[in-house]
Backbone bond lengths (Angstrom), bond angles and torsions (degrees), N, CA, C in turn:
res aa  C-N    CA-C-N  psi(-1)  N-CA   C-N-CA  omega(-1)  CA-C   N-CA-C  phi
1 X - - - 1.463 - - 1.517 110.02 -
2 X 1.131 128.82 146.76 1.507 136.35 173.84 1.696 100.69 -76.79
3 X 1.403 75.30 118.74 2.120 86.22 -174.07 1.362 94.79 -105.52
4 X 1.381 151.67 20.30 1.462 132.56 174.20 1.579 116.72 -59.55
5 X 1.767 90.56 114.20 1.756 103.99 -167.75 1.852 103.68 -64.24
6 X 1.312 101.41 -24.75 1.811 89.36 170.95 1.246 111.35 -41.97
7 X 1.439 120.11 -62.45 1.222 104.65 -152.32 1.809 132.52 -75.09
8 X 1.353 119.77 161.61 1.400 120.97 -167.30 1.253 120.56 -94.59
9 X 1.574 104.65 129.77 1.565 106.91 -159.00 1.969 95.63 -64.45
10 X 1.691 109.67 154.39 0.948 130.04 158.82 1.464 120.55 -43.10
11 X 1.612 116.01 -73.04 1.247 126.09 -152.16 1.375 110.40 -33.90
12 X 1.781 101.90 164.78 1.289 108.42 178.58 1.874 107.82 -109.05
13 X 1.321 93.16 157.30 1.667 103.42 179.01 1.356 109.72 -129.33
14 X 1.207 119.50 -172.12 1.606 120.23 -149.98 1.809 104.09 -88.93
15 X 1.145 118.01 -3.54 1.323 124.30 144.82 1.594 151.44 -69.92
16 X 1.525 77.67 -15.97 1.794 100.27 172.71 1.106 106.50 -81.84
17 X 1.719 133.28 -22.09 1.999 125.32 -168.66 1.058 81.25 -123.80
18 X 1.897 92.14 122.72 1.654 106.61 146.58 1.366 118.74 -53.23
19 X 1.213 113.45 171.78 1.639 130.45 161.62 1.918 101.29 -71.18
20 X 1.304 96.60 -171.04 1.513 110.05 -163.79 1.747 106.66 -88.85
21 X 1.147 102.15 -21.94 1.432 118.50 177.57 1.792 93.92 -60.00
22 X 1.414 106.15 -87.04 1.226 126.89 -158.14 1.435 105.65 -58.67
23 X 1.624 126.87 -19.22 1.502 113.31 179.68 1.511 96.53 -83.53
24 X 1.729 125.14 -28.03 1.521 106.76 -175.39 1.259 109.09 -67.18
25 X 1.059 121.87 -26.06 1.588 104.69 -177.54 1.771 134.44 -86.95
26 X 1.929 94.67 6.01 1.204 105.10 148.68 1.014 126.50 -142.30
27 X 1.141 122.44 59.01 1.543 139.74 -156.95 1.228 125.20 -91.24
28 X 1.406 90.86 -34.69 2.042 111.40 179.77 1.348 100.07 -101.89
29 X 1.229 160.54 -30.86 1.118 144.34 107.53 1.441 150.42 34.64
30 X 1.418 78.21 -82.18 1.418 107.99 174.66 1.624 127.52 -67.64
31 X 1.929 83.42 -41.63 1.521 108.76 178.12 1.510 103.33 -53.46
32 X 1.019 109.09 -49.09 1.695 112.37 -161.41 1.416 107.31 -72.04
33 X 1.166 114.51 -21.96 1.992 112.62 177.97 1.197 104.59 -86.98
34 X 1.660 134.83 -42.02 1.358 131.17 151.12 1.374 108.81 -25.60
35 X 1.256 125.81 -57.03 1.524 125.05 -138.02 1.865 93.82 -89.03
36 X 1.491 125.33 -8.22 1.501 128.16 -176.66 1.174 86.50 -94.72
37 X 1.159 119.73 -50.19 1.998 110.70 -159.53 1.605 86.10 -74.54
38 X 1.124 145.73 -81.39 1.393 128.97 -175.18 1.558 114.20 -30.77
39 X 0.894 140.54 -28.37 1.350 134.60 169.90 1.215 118.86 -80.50
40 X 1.553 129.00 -25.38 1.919 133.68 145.85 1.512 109.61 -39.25
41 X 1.471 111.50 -30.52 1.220 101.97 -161.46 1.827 125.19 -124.23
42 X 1.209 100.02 -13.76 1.181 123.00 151.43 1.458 124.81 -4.24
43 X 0.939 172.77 85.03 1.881 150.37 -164.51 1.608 91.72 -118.97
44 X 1.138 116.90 148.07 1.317 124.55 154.13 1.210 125.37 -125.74
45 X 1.825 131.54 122.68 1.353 114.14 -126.73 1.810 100.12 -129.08
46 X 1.100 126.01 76.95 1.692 112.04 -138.96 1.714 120.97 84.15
47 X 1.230 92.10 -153.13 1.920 86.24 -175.18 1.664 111.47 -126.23
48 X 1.717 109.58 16.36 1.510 115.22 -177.80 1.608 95.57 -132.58
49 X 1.376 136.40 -23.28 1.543 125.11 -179.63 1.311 85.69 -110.35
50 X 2.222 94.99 147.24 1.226 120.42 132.47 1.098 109.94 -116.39
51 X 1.620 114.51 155.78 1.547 124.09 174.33 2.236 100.67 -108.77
52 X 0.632 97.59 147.66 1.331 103.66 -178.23 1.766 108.50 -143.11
53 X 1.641 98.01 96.96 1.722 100.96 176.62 1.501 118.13 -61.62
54 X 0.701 127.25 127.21 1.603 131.15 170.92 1.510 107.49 -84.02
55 X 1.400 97.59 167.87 1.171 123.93 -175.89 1.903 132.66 -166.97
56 X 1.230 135.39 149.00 1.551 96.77 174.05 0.695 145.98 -48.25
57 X 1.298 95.58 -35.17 2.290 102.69 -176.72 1.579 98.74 -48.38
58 X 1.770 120.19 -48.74 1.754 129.52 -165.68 1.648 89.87 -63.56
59 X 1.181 126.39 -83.07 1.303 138.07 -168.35 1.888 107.98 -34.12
60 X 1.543 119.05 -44.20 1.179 111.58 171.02 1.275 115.03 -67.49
61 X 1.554 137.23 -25.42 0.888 133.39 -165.61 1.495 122.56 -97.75
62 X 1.530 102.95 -15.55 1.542 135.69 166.02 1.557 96.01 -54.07
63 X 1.460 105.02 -73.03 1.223 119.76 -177.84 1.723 135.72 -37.20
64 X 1.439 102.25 -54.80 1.781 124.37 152.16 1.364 105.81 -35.05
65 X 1.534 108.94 -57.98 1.219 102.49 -158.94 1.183 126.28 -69.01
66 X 1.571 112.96 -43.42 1.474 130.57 174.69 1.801 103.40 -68.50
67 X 1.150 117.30 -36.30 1.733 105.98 160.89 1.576 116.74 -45.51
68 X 0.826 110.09 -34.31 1.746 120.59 -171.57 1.440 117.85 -83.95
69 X 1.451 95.34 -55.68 1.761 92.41 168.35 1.569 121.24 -50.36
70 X 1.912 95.40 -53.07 1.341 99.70 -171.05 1.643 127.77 -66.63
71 X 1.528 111.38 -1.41 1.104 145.26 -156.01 2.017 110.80 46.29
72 X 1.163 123.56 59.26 1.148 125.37 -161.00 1.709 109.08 -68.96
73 X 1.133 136.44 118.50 1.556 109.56 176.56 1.511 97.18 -115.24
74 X 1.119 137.27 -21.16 1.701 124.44 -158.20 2.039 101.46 -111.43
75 X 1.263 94.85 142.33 1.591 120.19 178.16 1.517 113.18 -19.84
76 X 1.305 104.69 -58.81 1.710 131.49 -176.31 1.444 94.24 -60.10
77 X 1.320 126.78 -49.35 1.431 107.74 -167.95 1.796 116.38 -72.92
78 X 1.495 100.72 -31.52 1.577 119.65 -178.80 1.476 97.74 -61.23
79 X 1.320 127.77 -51.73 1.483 135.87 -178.32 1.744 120.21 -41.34
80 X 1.799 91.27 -38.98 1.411 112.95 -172.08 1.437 106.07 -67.70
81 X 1.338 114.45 -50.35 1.368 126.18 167.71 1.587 129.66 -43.37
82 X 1.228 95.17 -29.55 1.532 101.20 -175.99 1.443 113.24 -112.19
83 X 1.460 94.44 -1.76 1.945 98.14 174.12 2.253 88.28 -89.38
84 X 1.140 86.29 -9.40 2.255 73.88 -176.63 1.185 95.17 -119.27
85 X 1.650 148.69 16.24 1.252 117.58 158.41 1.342 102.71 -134.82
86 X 1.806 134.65 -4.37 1.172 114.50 149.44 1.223 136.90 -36.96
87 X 1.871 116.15 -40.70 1.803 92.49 -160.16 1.911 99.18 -92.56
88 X 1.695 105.66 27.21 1.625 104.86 155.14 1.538 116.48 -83.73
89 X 1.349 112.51 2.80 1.752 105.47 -168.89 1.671 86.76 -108.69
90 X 1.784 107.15 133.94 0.944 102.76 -173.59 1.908 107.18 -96.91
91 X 1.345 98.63 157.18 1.652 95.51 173.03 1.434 102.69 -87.30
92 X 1.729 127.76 -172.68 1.257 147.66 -168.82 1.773 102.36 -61.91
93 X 1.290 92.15 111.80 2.112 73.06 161.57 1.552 83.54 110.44
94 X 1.571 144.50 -22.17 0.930 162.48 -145.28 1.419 112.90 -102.80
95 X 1.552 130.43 165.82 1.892 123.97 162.59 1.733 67.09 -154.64
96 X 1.754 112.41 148.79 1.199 112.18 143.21 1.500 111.77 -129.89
97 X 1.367 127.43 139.84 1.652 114.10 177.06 1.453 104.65 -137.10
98 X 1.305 122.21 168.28 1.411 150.00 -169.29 1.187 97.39 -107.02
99 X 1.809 138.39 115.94 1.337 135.47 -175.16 1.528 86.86 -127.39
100 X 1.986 92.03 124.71 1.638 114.61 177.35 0.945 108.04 -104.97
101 X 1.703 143.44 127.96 0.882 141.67 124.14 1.822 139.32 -49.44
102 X 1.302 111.75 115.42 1.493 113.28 -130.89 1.690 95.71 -104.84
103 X 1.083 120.02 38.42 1.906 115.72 170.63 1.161 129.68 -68.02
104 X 1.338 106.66 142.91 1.923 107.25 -173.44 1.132 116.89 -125.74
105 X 1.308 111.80 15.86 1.536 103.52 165.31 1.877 108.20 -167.86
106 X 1.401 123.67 150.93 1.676 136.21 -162.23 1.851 93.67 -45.57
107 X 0.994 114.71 -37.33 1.524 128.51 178.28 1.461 108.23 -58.93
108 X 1.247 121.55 -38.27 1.464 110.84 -166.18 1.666 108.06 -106.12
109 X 1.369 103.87 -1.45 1.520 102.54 -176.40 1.498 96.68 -107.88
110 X 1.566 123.12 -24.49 1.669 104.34 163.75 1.165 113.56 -69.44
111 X 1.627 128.88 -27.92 1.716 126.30 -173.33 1.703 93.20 -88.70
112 X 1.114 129.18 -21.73 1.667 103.58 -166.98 1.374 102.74 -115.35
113 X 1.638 125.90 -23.68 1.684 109.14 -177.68 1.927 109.41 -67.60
114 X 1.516 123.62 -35.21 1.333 107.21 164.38 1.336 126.65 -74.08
115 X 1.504 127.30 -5.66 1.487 121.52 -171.95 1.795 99.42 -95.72
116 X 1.309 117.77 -12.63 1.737 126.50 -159.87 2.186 94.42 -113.78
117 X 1.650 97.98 20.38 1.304 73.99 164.62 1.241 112.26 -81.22
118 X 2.009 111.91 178.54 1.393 125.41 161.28 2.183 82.93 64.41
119 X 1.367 134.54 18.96 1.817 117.58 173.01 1.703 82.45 -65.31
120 X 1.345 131.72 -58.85 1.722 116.71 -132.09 1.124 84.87 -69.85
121 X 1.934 161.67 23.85 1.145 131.39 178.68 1.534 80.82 -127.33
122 X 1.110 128.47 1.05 1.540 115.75 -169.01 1.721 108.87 -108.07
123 X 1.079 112.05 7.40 1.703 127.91 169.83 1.424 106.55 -76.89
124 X 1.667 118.20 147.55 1.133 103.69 -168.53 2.045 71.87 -158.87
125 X 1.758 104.18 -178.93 1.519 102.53 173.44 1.807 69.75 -147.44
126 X 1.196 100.66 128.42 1.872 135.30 162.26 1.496 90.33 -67.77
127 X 1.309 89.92 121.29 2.162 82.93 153.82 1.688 100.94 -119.79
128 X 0.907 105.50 -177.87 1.872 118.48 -168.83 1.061 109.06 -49.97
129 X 1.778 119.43 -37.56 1.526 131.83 -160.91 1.997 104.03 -84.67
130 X 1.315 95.02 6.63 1.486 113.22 175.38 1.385 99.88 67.97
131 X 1.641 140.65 -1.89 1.530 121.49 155.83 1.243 113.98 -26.47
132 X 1.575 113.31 178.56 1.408 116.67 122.07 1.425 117.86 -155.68
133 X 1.351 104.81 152.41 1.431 122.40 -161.08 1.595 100.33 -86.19
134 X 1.039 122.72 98.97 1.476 132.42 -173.77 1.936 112.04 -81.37
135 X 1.053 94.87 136.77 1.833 124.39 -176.67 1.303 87.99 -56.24
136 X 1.681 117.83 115.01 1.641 134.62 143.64 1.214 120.50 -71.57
137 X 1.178 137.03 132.38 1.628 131.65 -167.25 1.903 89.46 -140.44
138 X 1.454 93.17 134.99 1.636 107.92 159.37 1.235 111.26 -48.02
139 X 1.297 125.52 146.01 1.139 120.92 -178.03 2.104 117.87 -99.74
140 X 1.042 103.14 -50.99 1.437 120.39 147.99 1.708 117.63 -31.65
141 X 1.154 90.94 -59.68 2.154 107.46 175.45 1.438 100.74 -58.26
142 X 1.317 106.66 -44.17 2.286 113.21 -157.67 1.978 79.32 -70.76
143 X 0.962 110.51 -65.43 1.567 104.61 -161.89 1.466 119.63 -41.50
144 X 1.491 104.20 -48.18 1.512 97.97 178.04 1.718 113.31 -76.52
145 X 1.118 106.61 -3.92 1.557 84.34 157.88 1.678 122.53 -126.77
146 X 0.996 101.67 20.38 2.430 106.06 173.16 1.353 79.24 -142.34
147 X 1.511 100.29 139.41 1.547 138.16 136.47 1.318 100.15 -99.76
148 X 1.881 91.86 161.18 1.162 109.76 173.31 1.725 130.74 -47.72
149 X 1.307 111.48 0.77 1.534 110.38 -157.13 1.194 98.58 -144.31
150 X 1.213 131.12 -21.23 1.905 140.45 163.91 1.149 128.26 -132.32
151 X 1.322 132.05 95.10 1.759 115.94 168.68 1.367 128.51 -61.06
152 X 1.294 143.73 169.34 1.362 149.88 -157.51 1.643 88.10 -113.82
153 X 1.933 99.85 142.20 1.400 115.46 152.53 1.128 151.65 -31.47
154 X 1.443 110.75 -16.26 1.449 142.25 -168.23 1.587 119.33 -151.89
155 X 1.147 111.39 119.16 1.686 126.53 148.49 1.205 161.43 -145.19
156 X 1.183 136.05 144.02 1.622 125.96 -154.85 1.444 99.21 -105.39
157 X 1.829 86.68 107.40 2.192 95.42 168.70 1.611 108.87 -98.40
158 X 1.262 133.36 -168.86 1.062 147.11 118.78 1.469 130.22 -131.60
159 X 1.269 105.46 -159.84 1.721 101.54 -164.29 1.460 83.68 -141.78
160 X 1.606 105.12 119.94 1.848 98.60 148.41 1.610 107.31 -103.31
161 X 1.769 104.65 156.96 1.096 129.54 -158.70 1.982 105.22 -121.30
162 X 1.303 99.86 128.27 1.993 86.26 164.61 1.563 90.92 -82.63
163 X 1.392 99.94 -161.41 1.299 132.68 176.82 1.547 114.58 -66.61
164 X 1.415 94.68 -43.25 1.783 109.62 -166.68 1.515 90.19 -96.24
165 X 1.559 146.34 4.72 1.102 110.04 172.20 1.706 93.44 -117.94
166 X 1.091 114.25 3.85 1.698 101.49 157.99 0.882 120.89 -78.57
167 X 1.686 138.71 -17.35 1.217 140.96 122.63 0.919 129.28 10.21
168 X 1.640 94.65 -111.47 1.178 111.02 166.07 2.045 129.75 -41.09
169 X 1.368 82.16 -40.73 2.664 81.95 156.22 1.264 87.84 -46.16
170 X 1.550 145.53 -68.92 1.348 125.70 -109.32 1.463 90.11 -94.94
171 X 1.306 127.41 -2.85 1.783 111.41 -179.03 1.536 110.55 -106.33
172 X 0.982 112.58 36.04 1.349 144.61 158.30 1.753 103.95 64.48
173 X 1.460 120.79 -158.38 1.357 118.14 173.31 1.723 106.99 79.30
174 X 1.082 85.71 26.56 1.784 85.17 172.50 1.692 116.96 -99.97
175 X 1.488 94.84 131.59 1.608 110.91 167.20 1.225 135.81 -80.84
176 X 0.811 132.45 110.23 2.041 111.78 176.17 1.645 92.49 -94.74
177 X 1.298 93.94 141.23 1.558 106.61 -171.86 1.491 117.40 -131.69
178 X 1.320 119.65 177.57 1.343 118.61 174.89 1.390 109.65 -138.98
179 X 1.764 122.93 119.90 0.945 94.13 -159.11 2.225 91.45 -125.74
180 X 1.108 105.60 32.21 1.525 126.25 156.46 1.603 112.80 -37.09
181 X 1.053 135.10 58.77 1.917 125.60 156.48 2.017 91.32 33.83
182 X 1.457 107.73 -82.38 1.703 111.71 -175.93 0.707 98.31 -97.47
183 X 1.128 141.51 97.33 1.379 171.88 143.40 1.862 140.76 150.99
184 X 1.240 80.11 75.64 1.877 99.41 -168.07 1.413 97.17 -88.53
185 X 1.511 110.50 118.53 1.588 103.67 -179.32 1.487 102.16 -156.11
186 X 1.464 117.16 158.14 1.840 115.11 171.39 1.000 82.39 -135.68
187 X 1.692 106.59 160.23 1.738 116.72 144.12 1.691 106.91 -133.18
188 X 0.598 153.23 145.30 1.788 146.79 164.44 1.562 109.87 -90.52
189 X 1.354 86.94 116.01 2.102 104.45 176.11 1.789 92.90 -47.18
190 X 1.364 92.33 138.86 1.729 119.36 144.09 1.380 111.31 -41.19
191 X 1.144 118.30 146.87 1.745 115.95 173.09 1.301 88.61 -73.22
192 X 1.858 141.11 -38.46 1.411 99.21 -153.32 1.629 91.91 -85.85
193 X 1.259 145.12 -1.54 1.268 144.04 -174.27 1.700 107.09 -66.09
194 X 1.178 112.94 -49.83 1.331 143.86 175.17 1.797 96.22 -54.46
195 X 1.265 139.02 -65.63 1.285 129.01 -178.30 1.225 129.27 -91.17
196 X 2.056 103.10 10.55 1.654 114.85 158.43 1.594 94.34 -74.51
197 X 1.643 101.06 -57.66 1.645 95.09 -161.81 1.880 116.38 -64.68
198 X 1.487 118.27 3.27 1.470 107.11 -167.46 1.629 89.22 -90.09
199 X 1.149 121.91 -22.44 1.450 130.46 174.33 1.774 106.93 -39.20
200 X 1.383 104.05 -57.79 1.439 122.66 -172.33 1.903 99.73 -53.14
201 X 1.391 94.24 -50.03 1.445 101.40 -152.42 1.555 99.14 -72.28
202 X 1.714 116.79 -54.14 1.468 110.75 -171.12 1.489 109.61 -69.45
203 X 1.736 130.47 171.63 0.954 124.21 -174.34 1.696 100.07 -96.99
């Protein structure tokens, strides 16, 4: 991973979320610039995963949102929020994404949640030099959601990066892949997908 101590951590603190007042009055707004940068980042990986890179702008807006539903008004609860969706914002040297498992019906989640165990460790991003930079998963986090016999709908990977393979991201030709026994799949990032995510990576 690119450890340069210059640079300034991402995360957000209790100054970054308005109150409920101040997000309604840019809410629809806001929604809609969320909803472009989520579409930079988007991957669709086969025809049952999406990967979805995060970032702050997503994570603050994650955050708003679930303040609102949950109707959150006091400090402690805002705090709570940002102790569970900070360590999705990645620092420099970093990728973090949200991997969905995409089923539509009781049929496809008894045939695909046991055949898609162990997917969040089997993600990888190809760079040109034909590596690939393989999906780190919490280990503590992976447990509470796969048993041995079913994985869960949802998981939070990331990607660490050296120096030379952010590089190598930046000359584009990158794959995100799957490299699961059941589930063998590529797609190749968009160039502009590719210079949302170098954002993440450079400081």
């Amino acid at each position: 991973m690119n450890t340069d101590t210059a640079s300034v951590s991402r995360k957000l603190s209790l100054s970054d979320i308005l109150d409920h007042r101040e997000y309604e009055r840019i809410r629809v707004a806001r929604q809609a610039e969320v909803f472009e940068i989520k579409r930079r980042r988007r991957i669709s990986l086969g025809t049952m995963i999406t990967v979805m890179f995060e970032n702050r702008e997503t994570m603050q807006a994650q955050i708003q949102e679930m303040l609102r539903v949950e109707k959150v008004l006091t400090d402690e609860g805002v705090l709570e929020e940002l102790k569970a969706y900070n360590p999705l914002i990645p620092e420099a040297g970093q990728l973090s994404a949200t991997l969905f498992i995409e089923l539509t019906s009781d049929a496809q989640v008894r045939e695909w949640l046991p055949k898609l165990v162990g997917i969040e460790r089997g993600i990888g991003l190809k760079l040109s030099s034909g590596e690939i930079v393989r999906a780190v998963v919490d280990e503590a986090h992976a447990e509470q959601l796969t048993r041995e016999d079913v994985t869960a709908a949802v998981h939070y990977i990331r990607f660490e990066f050296s120096a030379q393979q952010v590089e190598d991201f930046a000359e584009g030709s990158v794959q995100l892949v799957s490299t699961l026994p059941n589930y063998i799949e590529a797609t190749e990032l968009a160039e502009f997908t590719v210079a949302e995510l170098l954002g993440d990576l450079k400081n």
